[in-house]
KEFIFI-277061 format. One record per residue (C-alpha): x, y, z; residue in one letter; residue number from 1. Coordinates in Angstrom, 2 decimals. Each point is the difference from the previous one (the first is absolute). Layout:
<atoms>
ATOM       c1       c2       c3  aa    i
ATOM        X        Y        Z   a  NUM
...
</atoms>
This chain:
<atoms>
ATOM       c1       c2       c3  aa    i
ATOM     4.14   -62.01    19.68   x    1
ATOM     0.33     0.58    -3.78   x    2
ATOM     2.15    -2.85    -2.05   x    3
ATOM     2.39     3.03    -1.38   x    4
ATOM     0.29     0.76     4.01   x    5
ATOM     1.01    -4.25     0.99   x    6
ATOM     3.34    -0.54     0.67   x    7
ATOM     2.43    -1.87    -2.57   x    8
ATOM     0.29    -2.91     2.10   x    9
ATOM    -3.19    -0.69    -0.10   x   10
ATOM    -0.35     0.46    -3.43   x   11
ATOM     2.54    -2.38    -0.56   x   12
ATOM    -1.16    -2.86     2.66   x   13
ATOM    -3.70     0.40    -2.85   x   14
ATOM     2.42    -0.40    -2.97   x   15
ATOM     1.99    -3.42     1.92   x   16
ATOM    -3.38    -1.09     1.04   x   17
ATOM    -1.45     0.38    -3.42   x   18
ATOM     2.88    -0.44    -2.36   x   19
ATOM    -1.08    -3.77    -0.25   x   20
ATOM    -3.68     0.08    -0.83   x   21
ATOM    -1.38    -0.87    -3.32   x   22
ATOM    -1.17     3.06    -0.69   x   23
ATOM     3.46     1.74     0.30   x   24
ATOM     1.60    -2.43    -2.13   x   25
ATOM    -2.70     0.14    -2.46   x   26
ATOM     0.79     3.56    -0.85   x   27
ATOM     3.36     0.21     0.35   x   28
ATOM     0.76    -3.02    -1.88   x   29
ATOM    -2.24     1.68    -2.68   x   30
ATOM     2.97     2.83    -0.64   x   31
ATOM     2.84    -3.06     0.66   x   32
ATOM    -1.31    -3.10    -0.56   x   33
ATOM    -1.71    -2.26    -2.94   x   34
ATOM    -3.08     1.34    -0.20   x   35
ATOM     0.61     3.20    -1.75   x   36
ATOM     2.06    -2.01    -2.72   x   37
ATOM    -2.90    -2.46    -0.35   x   38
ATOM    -2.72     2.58    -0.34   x   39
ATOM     2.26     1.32    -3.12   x   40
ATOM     0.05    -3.56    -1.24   x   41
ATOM    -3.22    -0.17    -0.26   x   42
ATOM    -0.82     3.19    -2.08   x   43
ATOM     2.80    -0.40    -1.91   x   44
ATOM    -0.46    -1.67    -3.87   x   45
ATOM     1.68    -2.83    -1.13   x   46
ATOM     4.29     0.79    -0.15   x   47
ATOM     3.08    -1.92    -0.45   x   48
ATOM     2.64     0.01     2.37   x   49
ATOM     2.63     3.11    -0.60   x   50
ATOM     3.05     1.74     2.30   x   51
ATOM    -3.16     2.15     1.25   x   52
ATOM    -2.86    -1.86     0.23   x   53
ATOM    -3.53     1.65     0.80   x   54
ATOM     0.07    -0.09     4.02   x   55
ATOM     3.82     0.76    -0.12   x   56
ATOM    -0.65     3.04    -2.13   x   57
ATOM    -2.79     1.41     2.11   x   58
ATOM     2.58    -0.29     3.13   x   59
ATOM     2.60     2.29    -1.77   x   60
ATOM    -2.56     2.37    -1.46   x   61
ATOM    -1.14     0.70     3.84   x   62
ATOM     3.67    -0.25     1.27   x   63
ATOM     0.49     2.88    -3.34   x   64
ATOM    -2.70     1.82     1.47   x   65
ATOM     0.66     0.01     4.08   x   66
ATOM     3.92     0.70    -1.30   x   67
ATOM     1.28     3.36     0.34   x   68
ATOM     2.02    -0.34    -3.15   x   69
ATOM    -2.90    -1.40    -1.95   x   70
ATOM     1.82    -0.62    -3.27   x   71
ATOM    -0.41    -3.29    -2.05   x   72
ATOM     3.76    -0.68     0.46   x   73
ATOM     0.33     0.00     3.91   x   74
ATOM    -2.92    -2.25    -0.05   x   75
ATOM     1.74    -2.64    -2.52   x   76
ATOM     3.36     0.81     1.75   x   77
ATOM    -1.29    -1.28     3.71   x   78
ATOM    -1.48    -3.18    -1.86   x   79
ATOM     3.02    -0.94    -1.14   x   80
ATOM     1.64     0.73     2.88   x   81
ATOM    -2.22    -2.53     1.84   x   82
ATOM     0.19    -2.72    -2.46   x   83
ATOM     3.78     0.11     0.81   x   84
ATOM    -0.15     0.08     3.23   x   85
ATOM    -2.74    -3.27     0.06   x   86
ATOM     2.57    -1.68    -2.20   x   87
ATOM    -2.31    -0.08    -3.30   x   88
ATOM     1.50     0.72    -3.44   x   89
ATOM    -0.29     4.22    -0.35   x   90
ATOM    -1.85     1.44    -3.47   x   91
ATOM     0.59     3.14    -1.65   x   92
ATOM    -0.05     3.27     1.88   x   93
ATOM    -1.54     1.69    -3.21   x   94
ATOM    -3.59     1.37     0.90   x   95
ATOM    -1.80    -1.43    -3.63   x   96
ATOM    -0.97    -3.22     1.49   x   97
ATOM    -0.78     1.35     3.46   x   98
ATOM    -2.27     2.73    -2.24   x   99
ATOM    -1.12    -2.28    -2.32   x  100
ATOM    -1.67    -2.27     2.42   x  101
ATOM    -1.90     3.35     1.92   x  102
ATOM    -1.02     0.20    -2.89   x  103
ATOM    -1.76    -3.66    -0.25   x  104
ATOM    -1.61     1.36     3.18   x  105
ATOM    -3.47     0.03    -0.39   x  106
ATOM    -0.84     3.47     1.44   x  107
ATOM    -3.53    -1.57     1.25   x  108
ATOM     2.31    -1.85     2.27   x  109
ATOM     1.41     2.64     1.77   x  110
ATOM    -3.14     1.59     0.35   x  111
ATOM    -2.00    -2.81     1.53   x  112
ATOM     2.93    -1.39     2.07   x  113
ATOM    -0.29     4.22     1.20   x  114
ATOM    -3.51    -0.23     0.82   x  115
ATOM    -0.25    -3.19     1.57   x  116
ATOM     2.66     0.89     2.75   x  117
ATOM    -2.14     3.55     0.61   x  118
ATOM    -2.91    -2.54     0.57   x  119
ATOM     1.94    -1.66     2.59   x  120
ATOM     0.72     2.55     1.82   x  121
ATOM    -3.35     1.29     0.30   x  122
ATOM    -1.40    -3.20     1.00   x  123
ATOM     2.52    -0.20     2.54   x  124
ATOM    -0.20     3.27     1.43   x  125
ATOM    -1.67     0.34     3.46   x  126
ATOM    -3.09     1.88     0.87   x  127
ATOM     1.60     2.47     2.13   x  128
ATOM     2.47     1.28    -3.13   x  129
ATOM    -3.52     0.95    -1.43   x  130
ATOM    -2.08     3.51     0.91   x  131
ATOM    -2.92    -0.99     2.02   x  132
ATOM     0.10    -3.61    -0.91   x  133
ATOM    -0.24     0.94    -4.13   x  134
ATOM     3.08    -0.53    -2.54   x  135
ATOM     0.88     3.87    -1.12   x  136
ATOM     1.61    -0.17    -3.59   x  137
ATOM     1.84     2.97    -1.16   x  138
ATOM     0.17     1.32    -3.72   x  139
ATOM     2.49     2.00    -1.55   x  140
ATOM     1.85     0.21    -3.26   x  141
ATOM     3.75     1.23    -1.04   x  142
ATOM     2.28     0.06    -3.33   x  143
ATOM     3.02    -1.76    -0.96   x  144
ATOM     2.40     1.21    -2.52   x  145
ATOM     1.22    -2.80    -2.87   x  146
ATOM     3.08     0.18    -2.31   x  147
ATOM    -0.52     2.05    -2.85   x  148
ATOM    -0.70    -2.48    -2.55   x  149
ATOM    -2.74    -0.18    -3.66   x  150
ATOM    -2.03    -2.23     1.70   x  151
ATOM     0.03     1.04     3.23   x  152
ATOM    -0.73     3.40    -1.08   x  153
ATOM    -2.97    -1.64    -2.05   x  154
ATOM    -1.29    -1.44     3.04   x  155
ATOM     0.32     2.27     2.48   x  156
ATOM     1.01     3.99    -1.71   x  157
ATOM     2.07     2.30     1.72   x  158
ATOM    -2.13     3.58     0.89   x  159
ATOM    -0.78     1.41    -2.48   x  160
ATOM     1.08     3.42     1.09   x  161
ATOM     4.00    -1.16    -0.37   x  162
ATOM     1.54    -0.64    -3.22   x  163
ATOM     0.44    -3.49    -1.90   x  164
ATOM     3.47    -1.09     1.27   x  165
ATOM     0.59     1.51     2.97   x  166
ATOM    -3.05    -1.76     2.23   x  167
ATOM    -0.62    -3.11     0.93   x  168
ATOM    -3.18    -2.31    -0.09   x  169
ATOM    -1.98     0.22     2.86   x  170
ATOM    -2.33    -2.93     1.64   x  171
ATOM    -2.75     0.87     2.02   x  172
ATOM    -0.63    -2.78     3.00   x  173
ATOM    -3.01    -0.25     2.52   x  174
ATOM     0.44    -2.12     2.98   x  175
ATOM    -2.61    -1.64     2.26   x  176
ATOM     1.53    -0.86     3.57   x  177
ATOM    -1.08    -0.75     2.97   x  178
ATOM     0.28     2.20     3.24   x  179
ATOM     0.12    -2.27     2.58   x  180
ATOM     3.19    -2.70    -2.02   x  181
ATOM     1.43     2.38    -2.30   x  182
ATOM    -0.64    -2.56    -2.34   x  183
ATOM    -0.69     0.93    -3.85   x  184
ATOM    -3.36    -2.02    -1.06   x  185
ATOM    -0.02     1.37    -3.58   x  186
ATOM     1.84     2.67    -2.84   x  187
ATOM    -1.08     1.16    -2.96   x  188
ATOM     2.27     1.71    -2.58   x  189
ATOM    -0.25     2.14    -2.97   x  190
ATOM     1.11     3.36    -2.01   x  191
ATOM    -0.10     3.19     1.77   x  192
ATOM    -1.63     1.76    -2.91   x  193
ATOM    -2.94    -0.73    -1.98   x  194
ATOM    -3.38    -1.67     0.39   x  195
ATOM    -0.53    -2.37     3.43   x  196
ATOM     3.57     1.30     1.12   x  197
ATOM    -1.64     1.38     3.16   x  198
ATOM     0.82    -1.63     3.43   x  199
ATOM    -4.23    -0.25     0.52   x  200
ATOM     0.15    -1.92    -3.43   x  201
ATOM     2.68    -2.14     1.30   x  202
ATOM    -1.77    -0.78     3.34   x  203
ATOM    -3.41    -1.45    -1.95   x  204
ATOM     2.52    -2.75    -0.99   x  205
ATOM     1.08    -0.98     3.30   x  206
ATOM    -3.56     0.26     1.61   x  207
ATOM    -0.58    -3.57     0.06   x  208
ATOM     2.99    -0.35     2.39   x  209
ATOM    -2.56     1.78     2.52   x  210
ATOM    -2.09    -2.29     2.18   x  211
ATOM    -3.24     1.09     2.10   x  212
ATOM     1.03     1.47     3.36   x  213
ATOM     2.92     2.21    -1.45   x  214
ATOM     0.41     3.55     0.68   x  215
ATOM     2.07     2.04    -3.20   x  216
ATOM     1.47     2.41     0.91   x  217
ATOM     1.41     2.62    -3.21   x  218
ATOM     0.69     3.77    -0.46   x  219
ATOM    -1.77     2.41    -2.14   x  220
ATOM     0.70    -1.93    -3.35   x  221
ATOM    -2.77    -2.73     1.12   x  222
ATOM    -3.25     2.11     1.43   x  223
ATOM    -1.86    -0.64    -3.04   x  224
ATOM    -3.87    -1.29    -0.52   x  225
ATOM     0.51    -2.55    -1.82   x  226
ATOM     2.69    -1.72     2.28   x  227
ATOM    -2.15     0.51     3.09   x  228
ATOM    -2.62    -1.82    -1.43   x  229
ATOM     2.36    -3.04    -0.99   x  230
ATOM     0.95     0.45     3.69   x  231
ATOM    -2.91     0.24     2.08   x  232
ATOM    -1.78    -3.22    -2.16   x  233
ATOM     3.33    -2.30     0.11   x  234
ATOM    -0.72     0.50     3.83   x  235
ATOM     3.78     2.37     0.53   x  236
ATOM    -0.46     3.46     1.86   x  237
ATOM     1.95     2.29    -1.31   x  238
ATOM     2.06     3.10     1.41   x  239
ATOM     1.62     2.95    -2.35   x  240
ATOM     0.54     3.18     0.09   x  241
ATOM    -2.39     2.26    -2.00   x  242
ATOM     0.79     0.62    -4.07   x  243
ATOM     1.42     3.19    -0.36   x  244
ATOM    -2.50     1.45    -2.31   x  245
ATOM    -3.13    -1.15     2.97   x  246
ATOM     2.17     1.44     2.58   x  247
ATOM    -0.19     3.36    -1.27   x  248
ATOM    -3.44     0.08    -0.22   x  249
ATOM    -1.05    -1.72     3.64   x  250
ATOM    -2.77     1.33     1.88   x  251
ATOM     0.06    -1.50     3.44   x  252
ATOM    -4.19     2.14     0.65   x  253
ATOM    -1.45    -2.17    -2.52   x  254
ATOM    -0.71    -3.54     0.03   x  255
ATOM    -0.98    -2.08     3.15   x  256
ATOM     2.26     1.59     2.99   x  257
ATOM     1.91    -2.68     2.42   x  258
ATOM     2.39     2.37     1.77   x  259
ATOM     2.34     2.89    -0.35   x  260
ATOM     0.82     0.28    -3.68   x  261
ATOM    -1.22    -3.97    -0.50   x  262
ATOM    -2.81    -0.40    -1.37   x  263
ATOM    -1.96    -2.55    -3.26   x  264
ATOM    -0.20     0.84    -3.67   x  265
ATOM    -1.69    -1.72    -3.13   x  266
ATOM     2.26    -0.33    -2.80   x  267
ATOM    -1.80    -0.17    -3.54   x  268
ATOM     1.31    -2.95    -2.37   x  269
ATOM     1.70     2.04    -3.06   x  270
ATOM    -2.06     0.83    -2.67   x  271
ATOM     2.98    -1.05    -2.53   x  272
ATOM     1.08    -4.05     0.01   x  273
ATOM     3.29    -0.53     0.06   x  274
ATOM     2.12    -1.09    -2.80   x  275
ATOM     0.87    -2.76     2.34   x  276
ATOM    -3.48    -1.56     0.95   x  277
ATOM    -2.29    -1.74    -1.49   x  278
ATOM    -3.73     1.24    -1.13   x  279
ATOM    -1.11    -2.84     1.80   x  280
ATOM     2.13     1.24     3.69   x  281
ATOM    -0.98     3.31    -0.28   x  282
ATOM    -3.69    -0.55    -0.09   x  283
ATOM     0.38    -2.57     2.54   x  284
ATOM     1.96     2.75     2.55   x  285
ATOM    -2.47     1.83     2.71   x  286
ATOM    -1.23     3.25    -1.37   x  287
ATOM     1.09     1.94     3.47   x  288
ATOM     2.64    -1.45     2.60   x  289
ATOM     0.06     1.19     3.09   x  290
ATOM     3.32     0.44     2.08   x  291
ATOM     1.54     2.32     3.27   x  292
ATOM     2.45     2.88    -0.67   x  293
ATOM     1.98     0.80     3.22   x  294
ATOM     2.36     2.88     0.44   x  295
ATOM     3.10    -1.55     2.13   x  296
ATOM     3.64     0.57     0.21   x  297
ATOM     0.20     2.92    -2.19   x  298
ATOM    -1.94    -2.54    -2.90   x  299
ATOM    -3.43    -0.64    -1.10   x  300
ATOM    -0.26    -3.23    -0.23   x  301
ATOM    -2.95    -2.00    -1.78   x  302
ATOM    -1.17    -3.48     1.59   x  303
ATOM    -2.55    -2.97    -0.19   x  304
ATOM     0.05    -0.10     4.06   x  305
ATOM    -3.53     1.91     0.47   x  306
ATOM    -0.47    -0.43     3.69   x  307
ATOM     1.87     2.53     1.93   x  308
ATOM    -0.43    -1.53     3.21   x  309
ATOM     1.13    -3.66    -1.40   x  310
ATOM     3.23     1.32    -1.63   x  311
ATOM     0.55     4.21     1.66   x  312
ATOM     1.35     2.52    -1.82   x  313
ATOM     3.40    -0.55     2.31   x  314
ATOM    -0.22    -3.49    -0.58   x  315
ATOM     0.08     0.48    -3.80   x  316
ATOM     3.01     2.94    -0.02   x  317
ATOM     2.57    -2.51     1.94   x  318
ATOM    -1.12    -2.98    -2.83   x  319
ATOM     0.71     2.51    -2.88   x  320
ATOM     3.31     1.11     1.57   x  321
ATOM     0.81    -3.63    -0.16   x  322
ATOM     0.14     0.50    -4.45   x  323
ATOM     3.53     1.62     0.68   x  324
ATOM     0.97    -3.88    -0.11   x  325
ATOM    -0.34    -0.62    -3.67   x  326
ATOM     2.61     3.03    -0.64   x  327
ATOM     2.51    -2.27     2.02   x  328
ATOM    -1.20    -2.72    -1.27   x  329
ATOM     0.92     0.80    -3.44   x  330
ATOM     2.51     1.79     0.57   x  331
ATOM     1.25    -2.78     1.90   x  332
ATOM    -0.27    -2.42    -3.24   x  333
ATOM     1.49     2.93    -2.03   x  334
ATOM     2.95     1.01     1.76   x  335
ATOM     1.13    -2.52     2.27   x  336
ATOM    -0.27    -2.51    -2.70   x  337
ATOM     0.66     2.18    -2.74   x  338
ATOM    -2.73    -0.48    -2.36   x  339
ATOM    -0.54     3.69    -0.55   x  340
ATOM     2.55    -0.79    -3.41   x  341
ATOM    -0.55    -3.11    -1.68   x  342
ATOM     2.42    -1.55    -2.31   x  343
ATOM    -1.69    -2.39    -2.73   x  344
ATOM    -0.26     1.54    -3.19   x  345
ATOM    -3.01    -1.18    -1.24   x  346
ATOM    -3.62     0.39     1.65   x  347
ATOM    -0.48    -3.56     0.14   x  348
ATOM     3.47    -0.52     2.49   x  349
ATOM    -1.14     3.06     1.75   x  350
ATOM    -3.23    -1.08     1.08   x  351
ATOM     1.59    -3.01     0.87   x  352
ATOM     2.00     1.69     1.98   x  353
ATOM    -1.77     2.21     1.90   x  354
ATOM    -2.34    -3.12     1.07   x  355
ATOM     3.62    -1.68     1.26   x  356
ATOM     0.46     2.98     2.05   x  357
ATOM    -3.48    -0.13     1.68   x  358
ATOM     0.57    -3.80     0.77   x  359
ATOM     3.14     0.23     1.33   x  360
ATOM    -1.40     3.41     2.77   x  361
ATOM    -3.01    -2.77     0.85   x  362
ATOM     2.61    -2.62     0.83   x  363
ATOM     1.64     2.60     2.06   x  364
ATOM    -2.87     1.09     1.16   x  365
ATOM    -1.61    -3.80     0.78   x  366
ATOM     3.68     0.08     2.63   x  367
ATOM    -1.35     2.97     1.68   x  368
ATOM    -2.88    -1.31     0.53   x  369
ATOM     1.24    -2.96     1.29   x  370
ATOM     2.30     1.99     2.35   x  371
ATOM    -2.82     2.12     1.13   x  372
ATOM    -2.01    -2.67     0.64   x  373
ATOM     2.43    -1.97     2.19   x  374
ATOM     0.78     3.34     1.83   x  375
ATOM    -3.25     0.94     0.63   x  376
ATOM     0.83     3.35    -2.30   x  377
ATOM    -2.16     1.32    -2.59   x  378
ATOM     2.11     0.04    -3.74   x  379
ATOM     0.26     3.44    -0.07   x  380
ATOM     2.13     0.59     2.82   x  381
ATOM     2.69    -2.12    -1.42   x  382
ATOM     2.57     1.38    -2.95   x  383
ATOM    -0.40    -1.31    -2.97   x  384
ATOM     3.45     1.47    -1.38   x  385
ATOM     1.36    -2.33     2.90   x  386
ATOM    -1.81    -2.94    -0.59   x  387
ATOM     1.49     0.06    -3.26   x  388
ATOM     3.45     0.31     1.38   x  389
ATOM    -0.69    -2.66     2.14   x  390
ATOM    -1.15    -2.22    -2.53   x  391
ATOM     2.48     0.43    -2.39   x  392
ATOM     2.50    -0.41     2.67   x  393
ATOM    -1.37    -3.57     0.82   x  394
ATOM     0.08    -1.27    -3.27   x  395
ATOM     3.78     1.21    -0.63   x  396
ATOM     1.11    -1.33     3.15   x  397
ATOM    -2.62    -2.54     1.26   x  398
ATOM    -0.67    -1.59    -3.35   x  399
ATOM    -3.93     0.73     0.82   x  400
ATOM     0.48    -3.70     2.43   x  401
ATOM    -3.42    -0.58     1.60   x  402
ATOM     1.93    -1.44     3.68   x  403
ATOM    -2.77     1.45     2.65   x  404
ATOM     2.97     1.96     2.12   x  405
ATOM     0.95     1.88    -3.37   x  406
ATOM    -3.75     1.17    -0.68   x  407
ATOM    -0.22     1.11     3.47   x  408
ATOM     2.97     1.96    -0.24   x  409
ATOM    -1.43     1.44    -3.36   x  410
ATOM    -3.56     1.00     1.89   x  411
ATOM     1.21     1.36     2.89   x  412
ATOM     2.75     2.15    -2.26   x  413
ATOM    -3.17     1.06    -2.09   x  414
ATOM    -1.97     0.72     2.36   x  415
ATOM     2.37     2.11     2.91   x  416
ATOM    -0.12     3.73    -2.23   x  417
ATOM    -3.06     2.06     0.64   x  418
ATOM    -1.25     2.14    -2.63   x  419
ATOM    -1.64     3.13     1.61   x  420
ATOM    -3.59     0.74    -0.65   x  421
ATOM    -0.32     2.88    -1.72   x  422
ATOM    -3.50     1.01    -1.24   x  423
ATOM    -0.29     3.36    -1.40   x  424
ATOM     3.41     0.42    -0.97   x  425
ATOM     0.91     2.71    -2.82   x  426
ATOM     3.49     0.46    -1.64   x  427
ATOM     1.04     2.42    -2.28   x  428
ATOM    -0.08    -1.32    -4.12   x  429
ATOM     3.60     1.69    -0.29   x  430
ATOM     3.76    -1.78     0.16   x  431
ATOM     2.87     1.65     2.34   x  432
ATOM     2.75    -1.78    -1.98   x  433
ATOM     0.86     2.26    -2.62   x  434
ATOM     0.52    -1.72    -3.56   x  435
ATOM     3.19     0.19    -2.25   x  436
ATOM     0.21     3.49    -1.61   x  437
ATOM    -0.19    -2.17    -3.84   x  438
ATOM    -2.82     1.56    -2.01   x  439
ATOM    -3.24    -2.15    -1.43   x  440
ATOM     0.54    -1.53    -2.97   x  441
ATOM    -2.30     1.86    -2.27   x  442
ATOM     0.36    -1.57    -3.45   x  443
ATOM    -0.31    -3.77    -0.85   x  444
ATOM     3.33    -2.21     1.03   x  445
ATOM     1.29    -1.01    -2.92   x  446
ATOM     0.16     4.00    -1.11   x  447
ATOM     1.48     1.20     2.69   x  448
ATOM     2.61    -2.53    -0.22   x  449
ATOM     0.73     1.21    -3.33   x  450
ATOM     0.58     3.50     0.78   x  451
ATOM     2.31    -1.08     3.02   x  452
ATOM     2.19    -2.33    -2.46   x  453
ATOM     0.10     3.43    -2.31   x  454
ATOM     0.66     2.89     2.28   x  455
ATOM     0.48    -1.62     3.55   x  456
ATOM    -1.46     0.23     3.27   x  457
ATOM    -1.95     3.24     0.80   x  458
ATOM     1.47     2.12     2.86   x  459
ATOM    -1.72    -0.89     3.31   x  460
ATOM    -3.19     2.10     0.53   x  461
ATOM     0.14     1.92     3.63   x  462
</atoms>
């Protein structure tokens, strides 16, 4: 029978039965326990003791994040609440010292402490969460809006097809995650506009994250020569769909024919070097690569797996539908967490940010797994949206304890939803809730309240 077909009393005799092991405990107590605090310790610089010392700070920046209020204040507000309540002396409920020291964060910190849980999960994850055996990591990249302030406008412009003042800057970020764990192993981050801006640009940063044995899989932004290459001799296969420019001009009668519209192809190494490589890289590249083009699913797709009877056309259609997962993924991170607005108003705080945001959905993610694991699931068919809500429940009302009864109660709880399988899905890009009939602000703030202090509010526009 298939785990997602077991009973729940069974899965919940594995969970008693495992609850206790080593391994359990190990990564739970990871999220709960000590050894998250003293990994922080020990990449954190030398620092006198304040109301918000380093580790104490990190915990409310990921309570700030995983909160649906997400403000500064409600952060500093439940701190003091809980210093009351444990009988210590309460501070200030003014945000400048709770900012101040996020500010002392070291942003390499965040990002490491990010990474390093990704790698856990990875290493933890079973063969069978794999395809055939081999880790499949997914790429993908998204945008995040920041206030509207000089230097985070310098950093990261608004489009430049609106006006100064009434945009807002506009990050560009590229995820690496993994298929089987959800897990994030790596991000990279930059402007939207301009040179190396491009999410293929932003992947080349992250490539080192890859290990020999993974499969990539990436849309139509990624099919390009120069990335196969770095591919196919860091030992990754890679699976996209075809650039949009190739597709047009595909000829399934030429090259060397495997099947119905499948067939081989030599690719030529560009005549022009990138701006990005080296003299030395480029003459070092293969002067012809060769790769399979396969027509499946309504895509072309372009792929390193050459054999069509080791990995079959069919074979390679139900791994690409498999993609769709990054789009959740992110807009998992985006949404349900809500870091599709940042708040900090310099780049600095918002990079810092964002990387406090992708910790705290692989801590979230690291309970899944362990849920998953103790079920006999696979990640992906448990919510994440309720993971969090059972998380944050916990530490409200269980104080986070680490008594064996409570974290089987917590597993079991995580673990009990089923999240349908849904490859291939397609919604519509277009909202049913109607928005407030106010019209867009089309002149910079400050302006417009001018004119309103003058003449008043404009009649409503039907």
């Amino acid at each position: 029978m298939h785990p997602s077909h077991r009973p729940a009393t069974g899965q919940q005799r594995r969970i008693r039965e495992y609850v206790g092991s080593a391994d359990a405990y190990a990564m739970f107590n990871l999220l709960t326990g000590p050894q998250l605090l003293e990994r922080v310790e020990a990449l954190l610089p030398n620092h006198r003791e304040r109301l918000f010392p380093p580790t104490e700070t990190l915990s409310l920046f990921l309570a700030q994040a995983l909160s649906a209020d997400g403000s500064c204040q409600q952060v500093v507000n439940d701190a003091m609440v809980k210093r009351v309540i444990a009988g210590m002396k309460p501070g200030s409920t003014d945000t400048g010292g709770y900012c101040k020291a996020r500010a002392r964060l070291p942003t390499s910190l965040v990002s490491t402490l990010a990474r390093d849980v990704g790698e856990i999960l990875v290493k933890g994850a079973p063969s069978w969460w794999h395809w055939r055996g081999r880790p499949v990591r997914l790429v993908d990249g998204t945008t995040v809006s920041l206030p509207d302030t000089q230097e985070n406008q310098a950093a990261f412009p608004q489009p430049s097809s609106q006006q100064p003042g009434l945009g807002f800057p506009i990050c560009r970020v590229a995820g690496l995650l993994c298929l089987g764990s959800g897990a994030l192993l790596d991000a990279a981050m930059g402007p939207c506009e301009g040179k190396g801006s491009d999410e293929q640009s932003l992947l080349r940063d992250m490539l080192d994250s890859l290990q020999s044995g993974d499969v990539l899989l990436g849309d139509a932004l990624y099919a390009s020569y120069f990335l196969l290459w770095d591919l196919i001799r860091g030992g990754v296969d890679a699976l996209f769909e075809q650039h949009g420019g190739r597709k047009r001009s595909t000829d399934f009668s030429k090259g060397e024919k495997l099947g119905a519209r499948d067939h081989l192809i030599v690719l030529s190494k560009p005549k022009q070097k990138p701006d990005w490589m080296s003299q030395y890289e480029y003459d070092q590249a293969p002067a012809t690569l060769k790769v399979r083009e396969l027509h499946a699913g309504g895509k072309i797709l372009v792929t390193t797996f050459l054999c069509p009877k080791e990995t079959p056309k069919n074979v390679l259609k139900a791994l690409f539908r498999q993609r769709w997962n990054v789009e959740l993924d992110l807009r998992t991170i985006k949404t349900t967490l809500g870091m599709e607005h940042l708040r900090c108003k310099t780049p600095e705080m918002a990079i810092k940010e964002l990387w406090v945001y992708l910790l705290a959905y692989n801590l979230i993610r690291l309970l899944m797994a362990q849920a998953a694991l103790l079920a006999d699931q696979i990640p992906r068919q448990l919510s994440f949206k309720h993971t969090v809500q059972i998380w944050i429940a916990w530490q409200q009302r269980a104080g986070g304890g680490h008594d064996a009864v409570l974290i089987n109660a917590l597993l079991v709880l995580i673990a009990e939803p089923r999240v349908g399988l849904r490859p291939g899905r397609i919604e519509p890009r277009a909202r049913k809730r109607r928005p407030k009939p106010f019209p867009l602000l089309t002149k910079p703030r400050q302006q417009a309240r001018e004119e309103v202090r003058r003449n008043g509010h404009p009649n409503k526009q039907r």
